[in-house]
N, C-alpha and C positions, 0 to 999 in steps of 0.2 A: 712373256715373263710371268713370273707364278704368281706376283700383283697385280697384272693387269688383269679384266673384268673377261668370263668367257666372249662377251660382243664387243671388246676391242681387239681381243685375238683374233676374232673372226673378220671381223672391218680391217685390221691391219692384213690378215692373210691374202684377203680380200685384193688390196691394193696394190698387196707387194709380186703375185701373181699378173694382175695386170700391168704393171709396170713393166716386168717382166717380158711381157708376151710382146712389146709395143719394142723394148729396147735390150731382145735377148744379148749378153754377150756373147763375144767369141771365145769358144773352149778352149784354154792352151796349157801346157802342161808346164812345171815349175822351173823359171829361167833365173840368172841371177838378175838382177836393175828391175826398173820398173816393167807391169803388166802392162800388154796390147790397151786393158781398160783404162787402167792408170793416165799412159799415154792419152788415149781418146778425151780424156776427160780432160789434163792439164792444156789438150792443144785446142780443147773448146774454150777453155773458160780464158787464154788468150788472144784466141782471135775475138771472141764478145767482146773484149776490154780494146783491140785496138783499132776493130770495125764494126762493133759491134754486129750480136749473133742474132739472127732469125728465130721467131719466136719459138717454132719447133726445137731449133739447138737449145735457146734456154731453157723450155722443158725437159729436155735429156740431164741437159746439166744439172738442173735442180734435181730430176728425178735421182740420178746417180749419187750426186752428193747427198741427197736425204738418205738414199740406200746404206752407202757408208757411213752417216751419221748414225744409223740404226744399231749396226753391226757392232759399232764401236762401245756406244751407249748401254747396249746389251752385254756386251764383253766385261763392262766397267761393273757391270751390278752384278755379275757372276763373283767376280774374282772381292767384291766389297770392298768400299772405301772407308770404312770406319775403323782401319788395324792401326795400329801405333808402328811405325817402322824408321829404319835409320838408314841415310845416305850413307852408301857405299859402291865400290868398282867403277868408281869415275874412268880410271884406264881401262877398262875391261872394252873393247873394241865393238860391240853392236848386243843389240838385245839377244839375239839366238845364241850367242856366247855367255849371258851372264844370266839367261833361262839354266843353261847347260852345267852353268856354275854351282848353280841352285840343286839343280841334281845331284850333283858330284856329292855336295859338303851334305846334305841329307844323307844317301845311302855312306858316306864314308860314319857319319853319326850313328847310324843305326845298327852297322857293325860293330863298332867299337861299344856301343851299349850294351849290345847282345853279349859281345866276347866277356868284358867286364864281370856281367850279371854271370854268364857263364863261371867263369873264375870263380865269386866269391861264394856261390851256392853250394859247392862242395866243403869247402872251408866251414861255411854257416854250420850245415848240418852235421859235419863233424862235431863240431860244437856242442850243438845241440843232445847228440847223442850222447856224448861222454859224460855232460850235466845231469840227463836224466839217469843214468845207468851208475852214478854217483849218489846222483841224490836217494837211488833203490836202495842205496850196500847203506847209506846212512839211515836211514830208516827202519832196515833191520837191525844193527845196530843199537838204536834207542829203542828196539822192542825187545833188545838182549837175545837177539837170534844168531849173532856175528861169536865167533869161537875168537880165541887170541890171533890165531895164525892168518884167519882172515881177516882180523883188525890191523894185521899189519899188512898185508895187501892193501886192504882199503887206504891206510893211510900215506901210503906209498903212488897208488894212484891218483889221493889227490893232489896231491903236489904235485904229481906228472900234471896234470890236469890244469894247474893254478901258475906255474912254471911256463906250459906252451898255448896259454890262452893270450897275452899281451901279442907276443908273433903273431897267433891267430887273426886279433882281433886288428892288428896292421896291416895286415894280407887285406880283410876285408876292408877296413878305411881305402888304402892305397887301389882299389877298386871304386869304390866308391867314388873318389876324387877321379877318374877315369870318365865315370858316367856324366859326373856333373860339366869334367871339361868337354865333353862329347857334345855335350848342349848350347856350346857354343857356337855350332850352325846357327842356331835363331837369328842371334843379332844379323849378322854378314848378311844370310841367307834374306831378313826382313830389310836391311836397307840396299842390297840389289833388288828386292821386288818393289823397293818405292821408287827405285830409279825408273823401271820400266812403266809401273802408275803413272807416275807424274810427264812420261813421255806421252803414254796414250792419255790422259786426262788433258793437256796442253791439246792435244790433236784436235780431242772432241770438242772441247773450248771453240778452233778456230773453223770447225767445221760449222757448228752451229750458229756461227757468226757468220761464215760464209752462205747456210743454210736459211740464214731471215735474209740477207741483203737478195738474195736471188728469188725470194718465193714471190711468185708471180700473183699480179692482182686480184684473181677469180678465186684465191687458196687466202690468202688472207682474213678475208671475212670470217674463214675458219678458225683464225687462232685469237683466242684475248689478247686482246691490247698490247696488257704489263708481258705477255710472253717474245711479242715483237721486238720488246729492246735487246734482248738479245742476254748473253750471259753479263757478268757485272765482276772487277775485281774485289769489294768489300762491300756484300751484300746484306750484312748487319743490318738489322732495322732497315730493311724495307723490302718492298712486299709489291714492287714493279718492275720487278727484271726476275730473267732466270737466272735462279741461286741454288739450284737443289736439283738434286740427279731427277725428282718426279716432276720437277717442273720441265724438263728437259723431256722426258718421258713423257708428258701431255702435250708437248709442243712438239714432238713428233706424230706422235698419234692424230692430233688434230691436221697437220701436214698429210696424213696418208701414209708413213710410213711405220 
């Protein structure tokens, strides 16, 4: 991560290589339901619980699940968790649907801005034109360069002028209102991405809870104390659990992964 220290990147690369090499997966290509790993993992971590596992298995287990603790953790600080957003698409059926959602209402947004802007830019500069090209005949004009005949043109244009500016100037509002509704992606679009947040943020939560209950004796001594208790629901004033995406971020590091 771009915080972390060049020698943590390197000690993490370090480790997640050798992990690796000890508990290569199997390659499999994209199924629906759970992965061959997936599987591996949840039929480890019940057979520990109901006969308990060999120390080796427990090492796999922690290893994997610290893997995916990583992944996730890392995922979380990419996409940042400091946006203001609002719950929405409670029925929207699975997260690859309300990613997809997200897509949709963006590029439908960005058309309809573009088309808008389109529209009113011709109108604008009609505008514009006819004002300057008025305001020229005026100023001849006041400099008594304008004959009678072309005073009454000028005066004839501008009332054309004065006449089909209010139309004008609706055209481009009623555009304008177009743009601004187009920006209504945001909301929608920000509380289906908290919905997705707060699914993988709950994950990472029960991982890393899962992720200290399992870390084995010889790996402990690696991590402080206060990082052992694990996450905290109102970590307000205080300063002995993980409450904060870098404490989570040191408590893997310090884990190895």
């Amino acid at each position: 991560m771009s915080s972390d220290s060049p020698e943590l990147e390197a000690l993490f690369d370090s480790i997640a290589f050798s992990t690796e090499a000890k508990h290569e997966p199997e390659q499999v290509s994209k199924i629906e339901g759970d992965s061959p790993e997936l599987e591996m993992l949840f039929d480890s971590i019940t057979q520990g619980m109901a006969a308990g596992a060999s120390g080796d298995a427990n090492a796999k287990v922690f290893a994997q699940i610290g893997q995916m603790t990583r992944s996730l953790h890392n995922l979380l600080r990419e996409l940042g968790l400091d946006r203001s957003l609002e719950n929405f698409a409670a029925e929207l059926p699975d997260t690859r649907d309300r990613l997809n959602y997200i897509g949709v209402l963006t590029t439908q947004a960005a058309e309809n801005t573009l088309n808008a802007a389109e529209a009113a830019q011709p109108i604008q500069a009609e505008i514009g034109r006819s004002a300057k090209a008025l305001a020229g005949e005026w100023d001849r004009l006041f400099a008594k360069q304008l004959g009678v005949d072309e005073f009454k043109i000028l005066v004839a244009d501008t009332h054309a002028f004065l006449r089909n500016t209010p139309g004008q100037a609706e055209a481009i509002n009623s555009q304008l209102m177009e743009i601004i509704m187009a920006q209504g992606f945001q909301d929608l679009t920000g509380q289906v991405i908290k919905k997705v947040l707060d699914a993988a943020q709950n994950m990472e939560k029960q991982l890393v809870a899962l992720l200290l209950e399992t870390t084995p004796g010889n790996k402990r001594d690696a991590v402080r104390p206060n990082l052992l208790e694990g996450p905290i629901i109102d970590a307000a004033g205080r300063v002995d659990v993980v409450a904060s995406q870098e404490q989570v971020d040191e408590l893997l590091d310090s884990l190895g992964f």
